[in-house]
N, CA, C and O of each residue as an XYZ file, in Angstrom:
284
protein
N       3.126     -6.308     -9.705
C       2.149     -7.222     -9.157
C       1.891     -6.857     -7.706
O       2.787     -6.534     -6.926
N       0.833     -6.918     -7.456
C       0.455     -6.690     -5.703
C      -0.012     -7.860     -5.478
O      -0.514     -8.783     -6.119
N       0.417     -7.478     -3.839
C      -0.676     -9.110     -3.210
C      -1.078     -8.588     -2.147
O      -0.263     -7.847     -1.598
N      -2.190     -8.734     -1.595
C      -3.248     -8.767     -0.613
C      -3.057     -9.406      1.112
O      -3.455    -10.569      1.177
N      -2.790     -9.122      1.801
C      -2.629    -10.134      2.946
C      -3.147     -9.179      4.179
O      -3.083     -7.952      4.107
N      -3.686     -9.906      5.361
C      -4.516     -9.253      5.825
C      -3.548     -9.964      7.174
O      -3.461    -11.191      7.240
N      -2.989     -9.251      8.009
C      -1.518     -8.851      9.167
C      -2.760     -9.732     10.245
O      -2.505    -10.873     10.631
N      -3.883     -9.135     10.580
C      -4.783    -10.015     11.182
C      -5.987     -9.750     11.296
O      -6.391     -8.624     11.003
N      -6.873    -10.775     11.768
C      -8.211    -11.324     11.727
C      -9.312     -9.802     11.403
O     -10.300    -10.025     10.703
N      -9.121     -8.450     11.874
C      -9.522     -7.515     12.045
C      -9.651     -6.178     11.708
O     -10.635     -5.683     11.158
N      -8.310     -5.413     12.157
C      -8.117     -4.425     11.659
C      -6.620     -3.951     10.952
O      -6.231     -2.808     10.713
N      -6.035     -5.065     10.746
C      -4.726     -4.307     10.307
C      -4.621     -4.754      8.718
O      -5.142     -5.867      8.644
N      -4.333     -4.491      7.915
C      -4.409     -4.834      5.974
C      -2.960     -4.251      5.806
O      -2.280     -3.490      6.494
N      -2.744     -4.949      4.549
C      -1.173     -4.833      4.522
C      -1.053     -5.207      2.579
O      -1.630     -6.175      2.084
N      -0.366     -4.407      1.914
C      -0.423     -4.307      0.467
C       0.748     -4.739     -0.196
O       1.303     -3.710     -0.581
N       1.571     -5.959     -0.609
C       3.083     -6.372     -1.072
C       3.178     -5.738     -2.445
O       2.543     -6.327     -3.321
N       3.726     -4.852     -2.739
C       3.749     -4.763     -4.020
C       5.731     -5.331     -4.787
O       6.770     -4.687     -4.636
N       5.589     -6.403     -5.386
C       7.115     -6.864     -5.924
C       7.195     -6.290     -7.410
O       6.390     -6.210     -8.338
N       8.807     -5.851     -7.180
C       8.948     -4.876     -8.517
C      10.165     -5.172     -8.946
O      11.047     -4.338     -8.740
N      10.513     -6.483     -9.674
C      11.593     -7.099     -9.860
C      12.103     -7.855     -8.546
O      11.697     -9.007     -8.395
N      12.841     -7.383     -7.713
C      13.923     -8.164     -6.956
C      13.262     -7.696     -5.751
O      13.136     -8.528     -4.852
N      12.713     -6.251     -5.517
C      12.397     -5.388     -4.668
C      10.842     -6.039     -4.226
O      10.087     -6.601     -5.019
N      10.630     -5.864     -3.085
C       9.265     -5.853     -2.103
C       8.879     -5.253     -1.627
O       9.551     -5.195     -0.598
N       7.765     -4.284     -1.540
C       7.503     -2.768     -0.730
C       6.344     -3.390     -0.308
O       5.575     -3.907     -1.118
N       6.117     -3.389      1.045
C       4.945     -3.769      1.698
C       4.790     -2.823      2.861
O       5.530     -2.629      3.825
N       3.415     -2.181      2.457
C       2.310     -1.079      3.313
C       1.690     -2.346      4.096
O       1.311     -3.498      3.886
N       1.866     -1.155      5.402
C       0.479     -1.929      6.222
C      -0.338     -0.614      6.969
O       0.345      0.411      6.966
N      -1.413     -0.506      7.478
C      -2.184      0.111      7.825
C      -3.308     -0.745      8.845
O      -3.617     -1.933      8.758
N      -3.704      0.078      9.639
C      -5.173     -0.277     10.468
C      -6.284      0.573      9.980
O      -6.018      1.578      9.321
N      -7.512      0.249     10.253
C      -8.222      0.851     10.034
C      -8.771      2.229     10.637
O      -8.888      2.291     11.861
N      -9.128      3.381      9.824
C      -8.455      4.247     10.000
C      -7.712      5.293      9.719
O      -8.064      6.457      9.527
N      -6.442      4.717      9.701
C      -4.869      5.236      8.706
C      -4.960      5.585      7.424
O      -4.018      6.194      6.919
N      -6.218      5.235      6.589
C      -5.604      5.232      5.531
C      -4.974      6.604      5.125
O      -4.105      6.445      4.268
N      -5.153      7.844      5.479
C      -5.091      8.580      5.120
C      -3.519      8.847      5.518
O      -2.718      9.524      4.874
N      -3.375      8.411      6.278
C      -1.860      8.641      6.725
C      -0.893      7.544      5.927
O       0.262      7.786      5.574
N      -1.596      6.294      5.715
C      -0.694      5.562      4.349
C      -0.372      5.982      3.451
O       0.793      5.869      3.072
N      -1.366      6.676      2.726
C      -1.416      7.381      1.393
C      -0.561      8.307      1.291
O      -0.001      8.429      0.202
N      -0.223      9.203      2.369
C       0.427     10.439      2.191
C       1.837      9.870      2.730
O       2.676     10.739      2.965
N       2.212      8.533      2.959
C       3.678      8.177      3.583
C       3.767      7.654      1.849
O       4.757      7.864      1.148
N       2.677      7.039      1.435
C       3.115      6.208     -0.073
C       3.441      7.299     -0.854
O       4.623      7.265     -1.197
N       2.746      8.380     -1.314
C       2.741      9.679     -1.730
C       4.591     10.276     -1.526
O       5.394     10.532     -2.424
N       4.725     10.322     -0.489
C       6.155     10.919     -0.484
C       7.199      9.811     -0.557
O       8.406     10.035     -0.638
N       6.772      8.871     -0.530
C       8.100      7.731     -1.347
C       7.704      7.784     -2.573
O       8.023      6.626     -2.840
N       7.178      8.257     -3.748
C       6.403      8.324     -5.167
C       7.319      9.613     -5.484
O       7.959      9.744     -6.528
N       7.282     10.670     -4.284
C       7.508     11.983     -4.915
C       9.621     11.735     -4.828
O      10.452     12.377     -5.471
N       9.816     10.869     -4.048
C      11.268     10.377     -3.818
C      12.480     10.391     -5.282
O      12.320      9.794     -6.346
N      13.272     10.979     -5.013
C      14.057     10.186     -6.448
C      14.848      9.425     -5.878
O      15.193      8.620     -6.743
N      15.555      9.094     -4.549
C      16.399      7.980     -4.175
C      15.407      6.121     -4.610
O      16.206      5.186     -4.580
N      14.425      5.839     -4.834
C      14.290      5.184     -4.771
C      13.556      4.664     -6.439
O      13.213      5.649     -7.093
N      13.368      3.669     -6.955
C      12.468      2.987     -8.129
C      11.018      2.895     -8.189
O      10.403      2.616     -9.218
N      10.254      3.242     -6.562
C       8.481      3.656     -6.544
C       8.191      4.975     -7.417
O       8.691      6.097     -7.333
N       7.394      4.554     -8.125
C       7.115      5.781     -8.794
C       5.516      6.029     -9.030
O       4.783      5.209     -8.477
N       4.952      6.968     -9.715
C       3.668      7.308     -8.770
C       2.693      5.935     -9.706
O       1.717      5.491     -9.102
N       3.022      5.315    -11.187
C       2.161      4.421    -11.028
C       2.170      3.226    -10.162
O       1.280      2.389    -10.315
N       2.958      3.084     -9.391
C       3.102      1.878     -8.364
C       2.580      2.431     -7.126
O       2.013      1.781     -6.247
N       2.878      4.028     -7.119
C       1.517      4.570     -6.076
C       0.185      4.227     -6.083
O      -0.537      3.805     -5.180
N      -0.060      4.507     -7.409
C      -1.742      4.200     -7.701
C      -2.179      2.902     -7.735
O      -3.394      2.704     -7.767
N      -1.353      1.910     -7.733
C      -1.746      0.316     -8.062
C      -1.670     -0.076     -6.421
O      -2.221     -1.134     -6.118
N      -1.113      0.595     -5.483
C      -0.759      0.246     -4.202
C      -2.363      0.957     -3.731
O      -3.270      0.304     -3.214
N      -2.412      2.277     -4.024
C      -3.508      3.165     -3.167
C      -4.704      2.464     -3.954
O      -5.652      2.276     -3.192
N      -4.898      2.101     -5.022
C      -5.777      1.294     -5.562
C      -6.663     -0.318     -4.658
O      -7.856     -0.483     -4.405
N      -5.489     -1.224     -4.395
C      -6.038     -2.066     -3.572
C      -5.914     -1.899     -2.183
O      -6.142     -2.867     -1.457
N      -5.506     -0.550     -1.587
C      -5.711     -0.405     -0.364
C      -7.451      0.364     -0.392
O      -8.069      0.547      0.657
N      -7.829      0.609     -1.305
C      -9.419      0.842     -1.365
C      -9.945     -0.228     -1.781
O     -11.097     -0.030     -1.396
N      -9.967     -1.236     -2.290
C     -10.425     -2.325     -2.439
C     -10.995     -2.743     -0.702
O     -12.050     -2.847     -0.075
N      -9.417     -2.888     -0.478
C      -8.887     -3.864      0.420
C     -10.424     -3.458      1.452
O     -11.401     -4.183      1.640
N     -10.161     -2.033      1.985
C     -10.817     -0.931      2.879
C     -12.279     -1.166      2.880
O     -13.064     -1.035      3.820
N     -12.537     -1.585      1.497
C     -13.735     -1.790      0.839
C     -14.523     -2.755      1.295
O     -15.705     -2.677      1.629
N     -13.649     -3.871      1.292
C     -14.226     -5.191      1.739
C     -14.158     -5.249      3.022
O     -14.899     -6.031      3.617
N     -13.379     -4.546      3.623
C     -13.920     -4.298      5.167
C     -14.679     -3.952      6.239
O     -14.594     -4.221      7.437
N     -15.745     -3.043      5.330
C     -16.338     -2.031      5.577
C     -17.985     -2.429      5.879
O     -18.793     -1.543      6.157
């Protein structure tokens, strides 16, 4: 499940994604995205951790939404 929350009034967007017990929350300004993607990207490519690349795509997914409605 993701959730949406916007850090503030402007330029900063921020993506919760909860995965059982766990909470991984991206934030970014506008901008960044490109530098989010490729920090989300190498926690995906990770084996220490449970992100895996479809929780990449559901994350990089509403961070284009998100980007979207900003725009």
């Amino acid at each position: 499940m993701t959730e949406k929350t916007n850090t503030t009034s402007d330029t900063s967007h921020s993506v919760v994604l909860m995965k059982g017990e766990v909470q991984w929350r991206f934030a970014w300004k506008n901008g960044e995205e490109t530098v989010a993607v490729k920090a989300i990207t190498d926690i995906a490519k990770s084996n220490l951790n449970d992100f895996d690349w479809f929780d990449a795509a559901m994350v990089c997914h509403e961070m284009t939404k998100i980007t979207a409605k900003a725009a």
